[in-house]
C-alpha positions in Angstrom: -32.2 -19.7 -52.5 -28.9 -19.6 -51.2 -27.5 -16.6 -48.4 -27.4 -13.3 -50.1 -26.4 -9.7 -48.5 -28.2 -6.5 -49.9 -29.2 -3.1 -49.7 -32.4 -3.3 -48.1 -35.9 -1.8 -49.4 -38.5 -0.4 -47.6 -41.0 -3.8 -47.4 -37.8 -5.2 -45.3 -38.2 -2.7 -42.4 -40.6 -4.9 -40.6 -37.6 -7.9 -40.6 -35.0 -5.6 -39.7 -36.6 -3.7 -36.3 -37.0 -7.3 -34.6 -32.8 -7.7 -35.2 -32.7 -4.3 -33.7 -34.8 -4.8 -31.0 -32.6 -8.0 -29.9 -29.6 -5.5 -29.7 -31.5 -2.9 -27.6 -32.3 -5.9 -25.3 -29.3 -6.7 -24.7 -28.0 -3.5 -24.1 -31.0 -2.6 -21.9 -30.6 -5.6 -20.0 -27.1 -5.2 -19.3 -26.8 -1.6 -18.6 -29.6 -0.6 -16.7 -27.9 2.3 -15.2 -27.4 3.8 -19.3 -30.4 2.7 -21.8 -33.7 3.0 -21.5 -34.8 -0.6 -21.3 -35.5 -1.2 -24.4 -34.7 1.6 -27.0 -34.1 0.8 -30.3 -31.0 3.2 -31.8 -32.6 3.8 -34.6 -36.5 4.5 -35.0 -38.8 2.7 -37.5 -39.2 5.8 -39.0 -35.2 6.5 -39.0 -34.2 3.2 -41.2 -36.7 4.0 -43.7 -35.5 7.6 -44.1 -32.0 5.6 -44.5 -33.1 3.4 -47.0 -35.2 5.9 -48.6 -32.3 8.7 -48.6 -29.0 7.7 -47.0 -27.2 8.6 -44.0 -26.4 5.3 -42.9 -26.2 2.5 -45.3 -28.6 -0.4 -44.6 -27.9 -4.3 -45.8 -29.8 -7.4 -44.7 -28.9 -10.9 -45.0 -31.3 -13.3 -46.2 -31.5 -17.0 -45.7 -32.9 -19.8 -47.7 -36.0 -18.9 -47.6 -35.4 -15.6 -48.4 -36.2 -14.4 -44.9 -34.1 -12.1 -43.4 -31.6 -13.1 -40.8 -29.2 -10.3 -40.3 -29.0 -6.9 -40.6 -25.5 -4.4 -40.8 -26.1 -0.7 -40.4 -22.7 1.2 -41.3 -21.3 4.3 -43.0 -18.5 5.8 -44.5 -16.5 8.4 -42.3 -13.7 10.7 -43.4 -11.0 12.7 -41.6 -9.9 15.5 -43.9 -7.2 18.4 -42.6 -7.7 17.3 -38.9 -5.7 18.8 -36.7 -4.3 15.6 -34.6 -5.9 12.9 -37.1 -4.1 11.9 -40.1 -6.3 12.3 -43.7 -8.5 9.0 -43.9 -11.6 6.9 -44.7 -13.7 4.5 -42.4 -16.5 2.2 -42.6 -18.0 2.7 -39.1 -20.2 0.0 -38.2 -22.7 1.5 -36.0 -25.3 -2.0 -35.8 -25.2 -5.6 -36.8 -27.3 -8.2 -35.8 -27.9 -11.7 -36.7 -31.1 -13.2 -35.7 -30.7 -15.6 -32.9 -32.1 -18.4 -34.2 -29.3 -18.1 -37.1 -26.0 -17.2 -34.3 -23.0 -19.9 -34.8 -24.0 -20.7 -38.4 -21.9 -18.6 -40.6 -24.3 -15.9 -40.8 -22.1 -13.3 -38.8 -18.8 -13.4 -40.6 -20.4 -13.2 -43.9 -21.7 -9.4 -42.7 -18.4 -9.0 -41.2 -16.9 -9.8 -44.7 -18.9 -7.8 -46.6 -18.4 -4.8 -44.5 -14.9 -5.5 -45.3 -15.4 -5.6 -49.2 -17.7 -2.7 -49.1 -15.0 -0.5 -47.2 -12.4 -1.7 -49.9 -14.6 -1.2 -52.4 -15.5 2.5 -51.3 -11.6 3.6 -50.7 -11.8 3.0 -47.1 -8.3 2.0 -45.3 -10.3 -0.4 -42.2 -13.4 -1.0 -40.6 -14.4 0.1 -36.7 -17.0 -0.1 -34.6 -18.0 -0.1 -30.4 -18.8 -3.0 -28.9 -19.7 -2.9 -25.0 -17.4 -4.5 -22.2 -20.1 -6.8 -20.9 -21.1 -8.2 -24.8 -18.3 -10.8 -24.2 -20.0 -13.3 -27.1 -19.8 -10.0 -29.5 -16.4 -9.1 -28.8 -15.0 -12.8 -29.2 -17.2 -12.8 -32.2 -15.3 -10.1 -33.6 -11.8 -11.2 -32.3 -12.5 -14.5 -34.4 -13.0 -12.4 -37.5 -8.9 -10.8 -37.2 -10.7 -7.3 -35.3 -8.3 -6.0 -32.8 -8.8 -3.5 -29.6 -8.2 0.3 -31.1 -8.9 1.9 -27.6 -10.8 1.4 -24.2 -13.1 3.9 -23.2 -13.5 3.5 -19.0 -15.5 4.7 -16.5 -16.1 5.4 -12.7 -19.7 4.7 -11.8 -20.6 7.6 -9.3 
C-alpha cells in the first residue's frame, strides 16, 4: 500500500496520541519554565470530539503498511470586517507530527503539501502556523518547504 493522507476515523486515535505525545515531549523538555512536562494539546477525548464533530480538522498519514506515521491537526480561520486586518482566509496549522522513526523520509513535506492543497482547495490565500525558537530541526524543516518568518513573538524571562 503506498503513502496516503486522510481524514482520520475514530479507531485511529490510539496512532495519533503517541505523535502527539512526541510533540508535548519536546516542548516539555525544552521549556520547562512553560509546559507541564508532558501535556498533550489536545486530550484523547478532544481529537475524537474533532473527528467525531469538527473544530479542528484531523488527517493522518499512513505508510506501507498502512500504519500511521504522521498526523496534521489544522483549521480554517477567517478575518471578516476587522478593524486593522484586511478580509481573509487561513489554514492554521496548530499540530503536525511525523513519527520519528519515519523523519527525513519524505513523510513531512507530503503533510506540508497537502495542507497547502487543502487551503487552496477551501479558498484560503496561505498557510501559518507557531513553531518554537528552540525547535531549530522544525523551523529548518519548514524553511525547506518555501515557509517564511511572518513575526517574532519575544520575551524577557523574569
Amino acid at each position: 500500500m503506498s503513502k496516503i493522507i486522510r481524514r482520520a476515523i475514530m479507531g485511529d486515535v490510539e496512532y495519533i496520541m503517541p505523535l502527539l505525545s512526541e510533540v508535548a515531549q519536546l516542548h516539555g523538555d525544552n521549556r520547562k519554565d512553560i509546559f507541564h512536562n508532558p501535556t498533550l494539546h489536545y486530550s484523547e477525548n478532544e481529537i475524537k470530539g474533532f473527528i467525531e464533530n469538527g473544530g479542528l480538522n484531523v488527517f493522518v498519514l499512513t505508510g506501507e503498511v498502512d500504519e500511521i506515521t504522521g498526523v496534521l491537526l489544522c483549521k480554517i480561520q477567517e478575518n471578516k470586517n476587522h478593524s486593522v486586518l484586511l478580509d481573509s482566509k487561513t489554514l492554521w496549522v496548530e499540530d503536525t507530527c511525523v513519527s520519528e522513526a519515519y523523519r527525513g523520509k519524505g513523510h513531512g513535506k507530503m503533510l506540508v503539501d497537502y495542507a497547502k492543497k487543502f487551503a487552496r482547495d477551501n479558498g484560503c490565500s496561505r498557510v501559518e502556523l507557531n513553531v518554537w525558537a528552540f525547535n531549530k530541526n522544525a523551523r529548518d524543516f519548514y524553511e525547506s518547504q518555501g515557509m517564511k518568518g511572518q513575526r517574532t513573538v519575544m520575551e524577557f524571562e523574569l
